[in-house]
C-alpha positions as CSV (number, residue, x, y, z in Angstrom):
1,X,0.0,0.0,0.0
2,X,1.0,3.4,-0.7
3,X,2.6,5.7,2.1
4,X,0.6,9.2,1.9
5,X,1.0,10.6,5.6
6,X,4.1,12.8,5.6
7,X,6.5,12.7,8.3
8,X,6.6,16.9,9.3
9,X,10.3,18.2,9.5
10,X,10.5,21.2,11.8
11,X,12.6,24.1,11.7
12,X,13.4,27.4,13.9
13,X,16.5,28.7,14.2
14,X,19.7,28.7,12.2
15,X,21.5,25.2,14.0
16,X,18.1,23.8,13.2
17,X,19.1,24.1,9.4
18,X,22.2,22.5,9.3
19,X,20.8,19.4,10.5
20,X,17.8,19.6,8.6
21,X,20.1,19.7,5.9
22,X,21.7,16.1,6.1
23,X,18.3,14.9,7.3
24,X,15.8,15.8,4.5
25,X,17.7,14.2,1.6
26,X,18.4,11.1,3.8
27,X,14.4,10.6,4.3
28,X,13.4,11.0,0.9
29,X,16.6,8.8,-0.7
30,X,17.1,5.0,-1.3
31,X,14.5,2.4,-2.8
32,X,12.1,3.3,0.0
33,X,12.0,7.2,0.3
34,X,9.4,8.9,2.7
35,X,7.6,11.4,2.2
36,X,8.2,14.6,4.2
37,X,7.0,18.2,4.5
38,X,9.4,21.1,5.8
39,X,7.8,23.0,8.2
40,X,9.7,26.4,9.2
41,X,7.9,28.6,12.0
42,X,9.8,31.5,11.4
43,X,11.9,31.6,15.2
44,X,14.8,32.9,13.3
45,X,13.4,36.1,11.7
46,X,16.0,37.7,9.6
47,X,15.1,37.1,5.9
48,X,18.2,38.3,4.3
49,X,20.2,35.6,6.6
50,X,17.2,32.7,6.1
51,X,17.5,33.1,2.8
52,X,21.3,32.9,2.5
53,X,21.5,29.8,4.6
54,X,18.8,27.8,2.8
55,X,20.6,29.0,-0.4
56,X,23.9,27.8,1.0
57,X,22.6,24.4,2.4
58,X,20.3,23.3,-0.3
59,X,17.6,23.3,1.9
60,X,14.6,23.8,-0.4
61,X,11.8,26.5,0.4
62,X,9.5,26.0,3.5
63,X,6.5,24.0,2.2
64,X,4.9,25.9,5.3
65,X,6.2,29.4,6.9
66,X,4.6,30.3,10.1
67,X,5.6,33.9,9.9
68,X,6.3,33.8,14.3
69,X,9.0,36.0,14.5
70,X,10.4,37.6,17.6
71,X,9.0,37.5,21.4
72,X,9.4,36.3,24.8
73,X,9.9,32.8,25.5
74,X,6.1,32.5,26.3
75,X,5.0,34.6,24.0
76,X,7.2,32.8,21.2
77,X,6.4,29.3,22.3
78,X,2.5,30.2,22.5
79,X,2.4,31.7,18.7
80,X,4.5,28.4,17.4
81,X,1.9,26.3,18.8
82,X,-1.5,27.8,18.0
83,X,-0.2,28.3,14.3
84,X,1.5,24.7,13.8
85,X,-2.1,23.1,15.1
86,X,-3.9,23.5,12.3
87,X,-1.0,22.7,10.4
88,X,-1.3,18.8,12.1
89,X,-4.7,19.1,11.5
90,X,-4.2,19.7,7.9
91,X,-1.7,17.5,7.2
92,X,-2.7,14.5,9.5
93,X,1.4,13.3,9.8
94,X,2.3,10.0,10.5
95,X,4.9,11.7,12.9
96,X,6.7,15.5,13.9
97,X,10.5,15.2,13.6
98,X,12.1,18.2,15.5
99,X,16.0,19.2,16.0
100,X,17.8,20.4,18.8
101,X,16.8,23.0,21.9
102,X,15.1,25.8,20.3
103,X,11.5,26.9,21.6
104,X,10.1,25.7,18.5
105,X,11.5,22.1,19.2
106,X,10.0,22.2,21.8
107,X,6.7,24.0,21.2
108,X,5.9,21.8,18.1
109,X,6.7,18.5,20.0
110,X,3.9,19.6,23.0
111,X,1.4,20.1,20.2
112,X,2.1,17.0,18.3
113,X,2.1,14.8,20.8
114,X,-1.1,16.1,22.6
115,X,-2.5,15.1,19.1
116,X,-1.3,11.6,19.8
117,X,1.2,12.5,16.9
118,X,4.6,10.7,17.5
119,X,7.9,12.9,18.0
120,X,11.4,12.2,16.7
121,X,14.2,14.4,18.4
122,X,17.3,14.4,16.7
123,X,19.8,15.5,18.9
124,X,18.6,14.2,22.2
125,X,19.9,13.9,25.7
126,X,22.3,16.7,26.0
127,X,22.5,18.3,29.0
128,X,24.2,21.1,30.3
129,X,22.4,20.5,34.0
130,X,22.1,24.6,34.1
131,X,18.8,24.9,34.5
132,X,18.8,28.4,33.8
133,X,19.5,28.3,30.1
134,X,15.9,28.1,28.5
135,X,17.6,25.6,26.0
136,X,18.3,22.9,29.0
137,X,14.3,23.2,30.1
138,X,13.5,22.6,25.8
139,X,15.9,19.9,26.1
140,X,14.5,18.0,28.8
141,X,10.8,18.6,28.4
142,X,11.1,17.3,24.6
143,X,12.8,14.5,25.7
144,X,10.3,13.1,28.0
145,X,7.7,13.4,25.5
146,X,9.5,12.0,22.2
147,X,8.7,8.8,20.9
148,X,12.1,8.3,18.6
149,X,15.4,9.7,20.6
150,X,18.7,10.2,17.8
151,X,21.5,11.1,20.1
152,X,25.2,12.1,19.1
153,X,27.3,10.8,22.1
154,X,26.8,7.7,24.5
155,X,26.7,9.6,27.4
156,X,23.2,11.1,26.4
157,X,21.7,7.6,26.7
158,X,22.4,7.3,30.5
159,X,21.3,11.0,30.4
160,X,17.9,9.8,29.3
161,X,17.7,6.3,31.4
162,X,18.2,8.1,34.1
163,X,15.1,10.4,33.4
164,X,13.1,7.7,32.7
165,X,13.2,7.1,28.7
166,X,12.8,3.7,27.6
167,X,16.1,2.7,26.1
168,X,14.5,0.9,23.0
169,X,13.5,4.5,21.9
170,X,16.8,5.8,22.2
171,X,19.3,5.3,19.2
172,X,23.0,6.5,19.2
173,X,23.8,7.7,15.5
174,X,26.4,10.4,15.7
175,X,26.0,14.5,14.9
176,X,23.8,15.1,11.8
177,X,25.5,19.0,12.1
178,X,28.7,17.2,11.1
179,X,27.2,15.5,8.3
180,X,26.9,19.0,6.5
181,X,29.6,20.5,7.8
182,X,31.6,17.6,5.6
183,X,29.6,18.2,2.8
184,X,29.5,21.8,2.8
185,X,33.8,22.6,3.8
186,X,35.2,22.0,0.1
187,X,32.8,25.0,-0.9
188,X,34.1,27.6,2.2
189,X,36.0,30.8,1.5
190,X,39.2,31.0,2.5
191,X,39.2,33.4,5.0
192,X,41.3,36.1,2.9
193,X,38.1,35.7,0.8
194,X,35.7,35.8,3.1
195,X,37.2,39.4,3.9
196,X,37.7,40.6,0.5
197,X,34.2,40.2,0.1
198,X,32.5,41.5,3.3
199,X,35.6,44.6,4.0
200,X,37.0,45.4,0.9
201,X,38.1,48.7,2.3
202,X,40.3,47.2,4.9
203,X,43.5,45.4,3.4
204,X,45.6,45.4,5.8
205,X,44.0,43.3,8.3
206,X,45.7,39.8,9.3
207,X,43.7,36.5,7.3
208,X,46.3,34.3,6.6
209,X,45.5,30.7,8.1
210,X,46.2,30.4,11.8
211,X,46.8,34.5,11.9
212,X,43.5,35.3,13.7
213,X,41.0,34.8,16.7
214,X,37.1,34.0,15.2
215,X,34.6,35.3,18.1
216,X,30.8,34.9,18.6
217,X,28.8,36.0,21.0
218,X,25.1,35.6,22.0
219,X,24.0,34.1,24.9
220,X,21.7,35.9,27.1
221,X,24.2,35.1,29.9
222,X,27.0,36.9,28.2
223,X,25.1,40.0,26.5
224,X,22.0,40.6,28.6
225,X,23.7,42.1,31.5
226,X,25.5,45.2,30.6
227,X,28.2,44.5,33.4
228,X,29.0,40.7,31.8
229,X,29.1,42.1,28.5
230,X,31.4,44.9,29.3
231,X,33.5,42.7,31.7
232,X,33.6,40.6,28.0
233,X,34.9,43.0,26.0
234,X,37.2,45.0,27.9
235,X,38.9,40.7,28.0
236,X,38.6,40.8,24.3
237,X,40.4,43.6,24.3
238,X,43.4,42.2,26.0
239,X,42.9,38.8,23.6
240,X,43.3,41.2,20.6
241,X,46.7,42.0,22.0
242,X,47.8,38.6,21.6
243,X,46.1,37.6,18.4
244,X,43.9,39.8,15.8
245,X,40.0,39.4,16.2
246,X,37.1,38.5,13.8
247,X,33.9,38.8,15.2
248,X,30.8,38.7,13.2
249,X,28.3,40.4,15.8
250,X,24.8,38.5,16.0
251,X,22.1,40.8,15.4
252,X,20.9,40.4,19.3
253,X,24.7,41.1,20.3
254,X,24.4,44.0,18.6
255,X,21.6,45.5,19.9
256,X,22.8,44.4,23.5
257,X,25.8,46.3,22.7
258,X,24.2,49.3,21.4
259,X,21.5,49.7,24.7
260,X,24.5,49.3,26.9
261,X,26.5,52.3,25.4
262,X,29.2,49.8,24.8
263,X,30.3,50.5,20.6
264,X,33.5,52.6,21.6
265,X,35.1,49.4,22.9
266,X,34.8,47.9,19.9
267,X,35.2,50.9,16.8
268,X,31.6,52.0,17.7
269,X,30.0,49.6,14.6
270,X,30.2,47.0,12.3
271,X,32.9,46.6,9.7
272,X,35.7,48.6,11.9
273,X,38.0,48.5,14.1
274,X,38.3,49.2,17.1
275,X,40.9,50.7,20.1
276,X,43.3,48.7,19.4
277,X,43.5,48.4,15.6
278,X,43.2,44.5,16.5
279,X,39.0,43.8,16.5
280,X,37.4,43.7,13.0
281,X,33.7,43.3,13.5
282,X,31.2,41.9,10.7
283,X,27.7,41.5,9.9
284,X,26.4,38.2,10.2
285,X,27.5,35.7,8.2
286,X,26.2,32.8,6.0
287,X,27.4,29.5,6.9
288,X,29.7,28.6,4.1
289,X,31.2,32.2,5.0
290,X,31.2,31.1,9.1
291,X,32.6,27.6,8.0
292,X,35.7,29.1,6.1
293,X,37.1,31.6,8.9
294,X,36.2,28.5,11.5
295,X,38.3,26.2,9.8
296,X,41.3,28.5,9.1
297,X,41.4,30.4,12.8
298,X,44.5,29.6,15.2
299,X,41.6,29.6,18.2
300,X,37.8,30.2,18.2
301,X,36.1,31.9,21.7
302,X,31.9,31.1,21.9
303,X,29.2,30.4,23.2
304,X,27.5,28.7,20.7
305,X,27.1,24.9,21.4
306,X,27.2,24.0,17.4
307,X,30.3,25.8,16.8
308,X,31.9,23.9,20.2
309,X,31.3,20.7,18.0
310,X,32.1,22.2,14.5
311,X,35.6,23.2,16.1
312,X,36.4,19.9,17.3
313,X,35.3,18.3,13.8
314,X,37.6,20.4,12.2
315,X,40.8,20.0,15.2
316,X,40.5,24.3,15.6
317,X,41.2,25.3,19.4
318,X,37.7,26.1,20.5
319,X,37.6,28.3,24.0
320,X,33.9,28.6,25.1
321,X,33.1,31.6,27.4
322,X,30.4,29.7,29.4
323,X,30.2,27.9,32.6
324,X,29.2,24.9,31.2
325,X,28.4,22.9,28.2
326,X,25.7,20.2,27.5
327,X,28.5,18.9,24.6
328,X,31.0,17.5,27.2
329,X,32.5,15.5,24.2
330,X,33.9,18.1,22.8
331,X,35.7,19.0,26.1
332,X,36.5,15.5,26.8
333,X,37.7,14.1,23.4
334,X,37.6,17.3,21.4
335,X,39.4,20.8,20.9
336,X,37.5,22.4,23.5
337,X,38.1,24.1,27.1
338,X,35.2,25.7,28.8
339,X,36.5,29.3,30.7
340,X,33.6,30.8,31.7
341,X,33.2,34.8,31.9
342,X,37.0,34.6,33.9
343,X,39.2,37.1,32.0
344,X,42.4,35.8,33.7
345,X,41.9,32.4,32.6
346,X,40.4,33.3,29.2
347,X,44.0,34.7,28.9
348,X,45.5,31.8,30.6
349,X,44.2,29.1,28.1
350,X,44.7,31.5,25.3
351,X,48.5,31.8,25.6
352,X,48.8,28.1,26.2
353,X,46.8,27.9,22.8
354,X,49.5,30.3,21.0
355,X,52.1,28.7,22.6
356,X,51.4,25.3,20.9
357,X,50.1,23.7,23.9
358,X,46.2,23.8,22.9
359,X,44.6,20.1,22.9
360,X,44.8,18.2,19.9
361,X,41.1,16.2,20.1
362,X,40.1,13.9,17.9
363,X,36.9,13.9,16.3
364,X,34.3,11.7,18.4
365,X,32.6,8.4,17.4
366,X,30.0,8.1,14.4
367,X,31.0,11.9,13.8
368,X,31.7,10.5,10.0
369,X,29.0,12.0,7.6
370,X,26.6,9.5,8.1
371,X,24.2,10.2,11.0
372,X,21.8,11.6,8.8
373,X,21.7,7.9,6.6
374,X,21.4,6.1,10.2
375,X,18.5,8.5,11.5
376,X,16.9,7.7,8.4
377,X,17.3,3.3,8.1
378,X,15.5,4.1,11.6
379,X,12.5,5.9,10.5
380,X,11.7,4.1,7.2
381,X,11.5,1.0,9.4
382,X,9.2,2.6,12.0
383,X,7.3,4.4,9.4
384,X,7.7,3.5,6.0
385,X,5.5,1.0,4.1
């Protein structure tokens, strides 16, 4: 018999499209191929940087847009889930498969499954045990309520035994994220290029391989309070001393910066420099762009928990300015050392870095380009026909 019922694909938020990236083309390949629907709800709301990373991806256009845009938490998660309802109802799915810890993972999962709909969460069991990131309370709540769990390290399956998940529904396939970022690295700009093109009018800033610091920033922990944030820079600032500084400024980072009174320590806006001659700051960037000046920095410092595991993929130095991490791999096998908001020991692990003393890593188990092919064996033979 013929399979009609799609299986719904959800996205939000930029991580959410890498992985949807590897996963789509997985479900719909082979002699069995499913048939899926790409649902985006419009979480991420910056069209010129949508558009760009679908472009770049080869994710094809949204066959559903749910326009939500910005908000609070509440007010975001509410909108996602009284417009994806009659998007369910519509579509009657044979299941909702959601990605990583944004509120629309989240948000769509609660509405599917109180339609007796069955959820599939790729990227399942991280935690970060910081209950105050919003991500951690997305992580956990979607957890307990999915029916499928992928997951891209062992530890994640005693993360969810211990919670109460039923092993059978737990599978260990490796990170779909670094099934693209394979894919994608043979198209990257070097990172000469990738500065020809976004500050032709600067020339003489260093972008030779292994001659610069990348930095992002955009945790609320990090740019919400103006004291953090300032405490941030002014270490940046001394890091720029040591080693020149790209730092494409997220959009919310930005703003935070701006309300805060903070532009002077930084050139006062976006492609300058500032103080020191040392920090060049950039719009935000398209993957590809992102992927080219990762791979060919000597360190990068964030607070993004994708570019944590993109760094160890690719063997870069990765310094993450946060207490914790819900990607412990990547600490304990990986490039990366977690420093917190601690200037002096954001200096400390820096010059150990520069001095050729950073860790080595390697990259993790199943991290080989083929998650997305194992997620999919998975579902054809709990869905297919």
């Amino acid at each position: 018999m013929a399979h009609y019922s799609p299986i719904l694909c959800v996205v939000g938020a930029r991580p959410n499209f890498m992985k949807m990236a590897a996963i789509l083309p997985a479900l719909q390949s082979g002699p069995s191929p499913l048939p899926v629907r790409l649902i985006h709800t419009g979480q991420h709301y910056d069209e010129a940087m949508k558009a760009s990373f679908f472009r770049q991806l080869q994710i094809p256009e949204p066959d559903v847009d749910l326009e939500v845009g910005s908000g609070s938490h509440a007010q975001q998660t509410a909108q996602i889930m009284q417009r994806f309802e009659p998007v369910i109802d519509r579509e009657k799915p044979e299941a909702v498969l959601v990605v990583g810890d944004v509120n629309s993972t989240l948000a769509c999962s609660l509405v599917a499954v109180k339609k007796r709909i069955p959820v599939i969460h790729v990227e399942a069991g991280l935690r970060s045990f910081d209950r105050s990131m919003p991500e951690e309370i997305n992580r956990i709540l979607t957890d307990r309520i999915s029916d499928l769990l992928f997951t891209t390290e062992r530890q994640a399956k005693i993360h969810l035994t211990q919670e109460g998940v039923v092993p059978k529904r737990v599978h260990f396939v490796g990170n779909v994220m670094i099934d693209t970022l394979r894919r994608i690295l043979p198209q990257a700009p070097s990172s000469a290029e990738v500065l020809a093109r976004e500050v032709p009018h600067i020339t003489d800033f260093p972008r030779e391989p292994g001659s610069y610091a990348l930095l992002t920033l955009h945790r609320p922990s990090n740019v919400d309070d103006p004291g953090v944030l300032e405490k941030l820079l002014m270490t940046m600032r001394d890091v720029s001393r040591r080693v020149p500084i790209i730092f494409p400024v997220h959009p919310r980072t930005a703003l935070r910066i701006e309300q805060a009174d903070l532009g002077f320590m930084l050139g006062g806006g976006l492609q300058r420099r500032g103080p020191t001659g040392r920090i060049l700051q950039l719009p935000p960037l398209g993957y590809v762009e992102m992927l080219g000046l990762m791979a060919h920095a000597r360190v990068v410092l964030t607070d993004s928990g994708g570019i944590q595991e993109e760094t160890t993929a690719l063997g870069v130095p990765c310094l993450t300015l946060r207490e914790n991490t819900e990607r412990p791999i990547t600490v304990a096998e990986g490039t990366n050392t977690v420093v917190g908001q601690d200037g002096d020991r954001i200096l400390g692990e820096l010059d150990s870095i520069l001095a050729g003393k950073g860790k080595a890593g390697r990259v993790p188990e199943l991290w080989d380009g083929q998650a997305a092919q194992r997620i999919a064996r998975v579902i054809k033979q709990r869905f297919g026909r």
